[in-house]
N, C-alpha and C positions, 0 to 999 in steps of 0.2 A: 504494500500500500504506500503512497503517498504520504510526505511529511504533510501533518496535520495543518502546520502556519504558511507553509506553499503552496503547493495546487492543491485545487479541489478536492476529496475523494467521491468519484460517482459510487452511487448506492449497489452497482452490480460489481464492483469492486469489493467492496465491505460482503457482500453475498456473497463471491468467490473463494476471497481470502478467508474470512473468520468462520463461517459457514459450512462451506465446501470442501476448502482444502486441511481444515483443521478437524475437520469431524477422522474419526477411527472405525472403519477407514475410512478414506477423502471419498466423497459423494461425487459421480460423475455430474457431467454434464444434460447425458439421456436417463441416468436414475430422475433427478429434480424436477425434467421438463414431465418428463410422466405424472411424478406425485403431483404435480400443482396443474397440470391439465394444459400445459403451453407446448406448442414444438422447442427442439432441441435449435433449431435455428433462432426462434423469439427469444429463448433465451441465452444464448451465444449475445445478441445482438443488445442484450442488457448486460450483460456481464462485460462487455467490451466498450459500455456506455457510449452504445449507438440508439438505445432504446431508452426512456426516463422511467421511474417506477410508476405508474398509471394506479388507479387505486382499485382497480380491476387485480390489478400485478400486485400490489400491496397485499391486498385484503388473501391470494393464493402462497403469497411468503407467509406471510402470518401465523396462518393456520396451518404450514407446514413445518417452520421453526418455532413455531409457541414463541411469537413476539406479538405485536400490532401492524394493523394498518399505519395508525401515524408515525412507527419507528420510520418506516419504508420511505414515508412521505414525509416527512418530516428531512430523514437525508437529502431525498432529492430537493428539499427547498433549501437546504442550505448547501448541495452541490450548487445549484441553481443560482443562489445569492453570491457565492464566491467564484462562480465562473463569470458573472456578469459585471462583478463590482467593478474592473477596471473599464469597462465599456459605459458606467454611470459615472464618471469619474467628469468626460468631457462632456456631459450636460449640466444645462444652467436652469435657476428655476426660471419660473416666466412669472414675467413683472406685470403686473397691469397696474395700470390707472385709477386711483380712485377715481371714485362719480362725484361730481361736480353736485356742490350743496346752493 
């Protein structure tokens, strides 16, 4: 994984590594996408954070690792906030005008 105060970590990262590769033995790829009802492609495609965690995808993690939906979703909002923040960097608020009394 990813240093925490660098890049990002995508949520199908944290699903790979602590998850997957850490279980006894390491959980494949086509054991996971069966238990939780996704092809083995869909979830390749999240693990390689080409996919976001959807709360469809959420709620079938969940209840396959005995977590939550909003662990799932919750990562992906803060993958989400820190893969964007340098792109909110070079926006300005917008100024208006008060209305004239």
């Amino acid at each position: 994984m990813k240093d925490l105060i660098g890049q990002p970590i995508h949520p199908g990262e944290v699903l790979g590594e602590v998850y997957m590769k850490s279980a006894q033995p390491p959980l494949s790829v086509r054991d996971v996408a069966e238990s939780i009802d996704v092809s083995p492609r869909e979830l390749v495609n999240f693990l390689e954070g080409q996919r976001p965690a959807t709360m469809p995808l959420a709620a079938r993690l969940a209840m396959r690792f005995r977590t939550t939906p909003a662990y799932w979703l919750g990562l992906q909002a803060l993958y989400d906030t820190r893969s964007h923040a340098s792109k909110l960097a070079t926006v300005r608020p917008l100024t208006t005008k008060q209305p004239r009394r």
